[in-house]
C-alpha positions as a LaTeX table, in Angstrom:
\begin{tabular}{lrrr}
\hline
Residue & $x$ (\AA) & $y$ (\AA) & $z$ (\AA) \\
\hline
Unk1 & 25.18 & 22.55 & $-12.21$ \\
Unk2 & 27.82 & 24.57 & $-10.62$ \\
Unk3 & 27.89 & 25.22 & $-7.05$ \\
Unk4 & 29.87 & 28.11 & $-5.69$ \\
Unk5 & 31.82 & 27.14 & $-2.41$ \\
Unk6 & 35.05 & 29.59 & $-1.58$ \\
Unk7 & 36.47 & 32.13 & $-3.97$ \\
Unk8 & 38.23 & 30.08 & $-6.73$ \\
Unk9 & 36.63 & 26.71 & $-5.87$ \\
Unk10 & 33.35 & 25.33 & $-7.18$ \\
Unk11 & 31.54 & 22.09 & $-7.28$ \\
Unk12 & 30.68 & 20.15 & $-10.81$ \\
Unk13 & 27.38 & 17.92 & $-10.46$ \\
Unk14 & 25.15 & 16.79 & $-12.97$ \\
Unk15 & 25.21 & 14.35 & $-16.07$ \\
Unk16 & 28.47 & 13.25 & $-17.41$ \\
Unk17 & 27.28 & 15.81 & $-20.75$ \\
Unk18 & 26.22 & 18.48 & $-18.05$ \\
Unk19 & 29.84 & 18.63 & $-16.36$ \\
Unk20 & 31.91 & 18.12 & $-19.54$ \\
Unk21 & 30.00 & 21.27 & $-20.80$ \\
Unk22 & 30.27 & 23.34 & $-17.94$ \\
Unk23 & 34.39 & 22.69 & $-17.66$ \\
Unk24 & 34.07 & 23.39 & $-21.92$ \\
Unk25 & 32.17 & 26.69 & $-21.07$ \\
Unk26 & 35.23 & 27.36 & $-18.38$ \\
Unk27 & 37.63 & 27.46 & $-21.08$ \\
Unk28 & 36.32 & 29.52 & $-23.47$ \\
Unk29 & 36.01 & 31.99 & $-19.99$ \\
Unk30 & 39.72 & 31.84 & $-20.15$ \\
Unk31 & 40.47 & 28.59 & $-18.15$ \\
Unk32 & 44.07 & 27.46 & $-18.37$ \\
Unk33 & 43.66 & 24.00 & $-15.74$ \\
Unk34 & 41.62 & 22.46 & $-13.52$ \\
Unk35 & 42.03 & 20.55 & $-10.52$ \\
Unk36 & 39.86 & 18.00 & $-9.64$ \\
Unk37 & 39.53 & 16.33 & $-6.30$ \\
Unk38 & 39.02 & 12.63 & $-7.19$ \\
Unk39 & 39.64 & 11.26 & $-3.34$ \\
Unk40 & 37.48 & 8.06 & $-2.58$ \\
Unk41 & 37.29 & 5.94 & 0.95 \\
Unk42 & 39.89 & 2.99 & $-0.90$ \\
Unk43 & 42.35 & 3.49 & $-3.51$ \\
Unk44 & 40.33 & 1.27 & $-5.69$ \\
Unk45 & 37.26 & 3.61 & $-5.35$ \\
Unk46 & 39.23 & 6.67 & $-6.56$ \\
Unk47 & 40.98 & 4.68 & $-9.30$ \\
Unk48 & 37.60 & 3.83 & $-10.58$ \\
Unk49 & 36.26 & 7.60 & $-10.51$ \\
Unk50 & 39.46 & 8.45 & $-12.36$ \\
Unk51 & 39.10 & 6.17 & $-15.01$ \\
Unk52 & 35.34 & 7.03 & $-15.43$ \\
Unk53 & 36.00 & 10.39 & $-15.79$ \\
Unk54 & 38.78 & 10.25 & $-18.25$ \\
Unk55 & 36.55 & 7.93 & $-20.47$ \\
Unk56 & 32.79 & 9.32 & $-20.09$ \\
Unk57 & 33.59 & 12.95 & $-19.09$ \\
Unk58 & 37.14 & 14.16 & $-20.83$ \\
Unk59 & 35.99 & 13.06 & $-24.28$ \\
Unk60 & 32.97 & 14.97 & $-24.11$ \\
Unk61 & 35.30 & 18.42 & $-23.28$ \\
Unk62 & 35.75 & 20.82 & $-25.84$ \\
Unk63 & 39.16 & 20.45 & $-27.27$ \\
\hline
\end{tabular}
């Protein structure tokens, strides 16, 4: 699911399949990056979303 909040920004929620194929149906719109907002409470917190992403959610992404 992709929520719509300012021109240019947008939220990704759903399933770790749901968000890699929304940010894979991004690039073939012509995508050339992404910026995602990873900030947690603790360092530790946002070091752990990090790494979750890059190994659940990244692989998933059409190359």
């Amino acid at each position: 699911m992709v929520e719509a909040r300012a021109k240019n920004s947008m939220i990704l929620a759903g399933t770790r399949r749901e968000i890699a194929d929304e940010i894979s149906r991004l690039g073939e719109r012509g995508l050339d990056f992404l910026i995602i907002n990873m900030q947690c409470a603790t360092l530790d917190a946002t070091l752990e979303r990090m790494a979750r992403f890059a190994d659940d959610v990244r692989p998933k992404v059409a190359a």
